[in-house]
N, C-alpha and C positions, 0 to 999 in steps of 0.2 A: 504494500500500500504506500509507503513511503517514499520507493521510487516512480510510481505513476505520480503522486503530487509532486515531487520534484522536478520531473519531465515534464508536466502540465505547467507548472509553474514558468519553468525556463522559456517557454514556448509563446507565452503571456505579452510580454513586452513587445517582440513582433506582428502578434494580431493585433493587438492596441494601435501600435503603428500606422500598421496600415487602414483602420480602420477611424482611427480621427485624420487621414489626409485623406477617406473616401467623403467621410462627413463635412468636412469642411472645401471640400470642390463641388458641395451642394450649394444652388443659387439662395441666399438670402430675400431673394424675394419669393419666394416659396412659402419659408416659415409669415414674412410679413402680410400677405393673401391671406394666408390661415388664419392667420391672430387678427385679422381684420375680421372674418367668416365666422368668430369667436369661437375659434378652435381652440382645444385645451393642448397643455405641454405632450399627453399622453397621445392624443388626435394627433399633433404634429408629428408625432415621433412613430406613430401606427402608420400614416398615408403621408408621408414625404420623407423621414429620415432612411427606415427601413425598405421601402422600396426602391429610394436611392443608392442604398451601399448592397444593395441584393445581388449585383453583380459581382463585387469582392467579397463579400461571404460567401458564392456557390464557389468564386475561385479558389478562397484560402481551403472551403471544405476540400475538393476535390484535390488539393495539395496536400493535404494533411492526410486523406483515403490513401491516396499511394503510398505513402511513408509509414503506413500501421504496420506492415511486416519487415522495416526496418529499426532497429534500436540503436537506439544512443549508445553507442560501444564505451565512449569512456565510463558514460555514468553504470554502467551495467558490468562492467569488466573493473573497470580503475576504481572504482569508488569502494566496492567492495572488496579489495584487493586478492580478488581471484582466492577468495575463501570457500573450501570444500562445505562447511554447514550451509552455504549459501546457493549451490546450485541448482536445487528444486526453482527457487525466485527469478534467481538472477540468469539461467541458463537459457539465451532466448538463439534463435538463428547464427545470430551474429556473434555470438561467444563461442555455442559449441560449433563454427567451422574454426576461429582461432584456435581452441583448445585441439580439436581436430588435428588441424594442422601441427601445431607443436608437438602432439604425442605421436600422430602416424604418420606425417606427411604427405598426406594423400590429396595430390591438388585436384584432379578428379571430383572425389566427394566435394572439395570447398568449391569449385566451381558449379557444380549441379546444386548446391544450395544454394549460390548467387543466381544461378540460374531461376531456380525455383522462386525465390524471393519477386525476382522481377516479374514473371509472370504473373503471380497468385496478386500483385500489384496491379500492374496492366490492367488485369479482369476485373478489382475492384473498380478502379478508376471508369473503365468504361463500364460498367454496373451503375455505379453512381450517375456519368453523363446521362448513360440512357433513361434513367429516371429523371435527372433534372430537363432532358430534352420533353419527356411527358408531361411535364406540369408547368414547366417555361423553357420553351423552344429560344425563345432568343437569349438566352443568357447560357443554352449549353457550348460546349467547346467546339462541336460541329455536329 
């Protein structure tokens, strides 16, 4: 549990990012219509902010869908410092091909698992498009 909050955590300050430079390339006179139409702060933020930055959240989503079957190697390897109590947790794709590799050398195996990786990838991502192309066609990838 402690390393998903620490990955999530890490992760934070990126979507933040980019997600107050989606908001703030929103026209101010948007909110000023609203609050003229006595629209409330909630109003404004349901039918102008969020449909606004909709385009950079189905992006950052579908960035983050590709990336689930890769782990953060430091935090998952280095943090822990490659302690034997810990391998039920922390033993994810991308550890056991390093350990892999150091005990048996078998580049083989560690390639069929990057292989693996990318694909079970691929198919999420395009799992995802093709759902966001079902319910908003113009904001999927193609």
């Amino acid at each position: 549990m402690i390393l998903i909050i620490v990955n999530t955590w890490k992760g934070v300050g990126y979507g933040c990012l980019i997600y107050i430079s989606s908001i703030s390339g929103i026209d101010p006179s948007f909110y000023e219509a609203a609050e003229l139409d006595g629209a409330s702060k909630w109003k404004q933020i349901k039918y102008i902010t969020l449909p606004s930055i909709m385009p950079s959240i189905i992006t950052l989503t579908l960035l983050n869908i590709g990336r689930i079957f890769y782990s953060d190697f430091g935090l998952f390897y280095q943090v822990t410092q490659n302690s034997g109590q810990l391998y039920n947790a922390t033993n994810v794709i991308d550890t056991y091909v390093y350990r892999a590799l150091l005990q048996s050398g078998n580049i083989g195996m560690a390639s069929a698992a990057g292989f693996y990786q990318s694909i079970v990838g691929f198919i999420c991502v395009m799992g995802a498009n093709l759902l966001v192309k079902k319910f908003s066609p113009e904001n999927a990838m193609f």
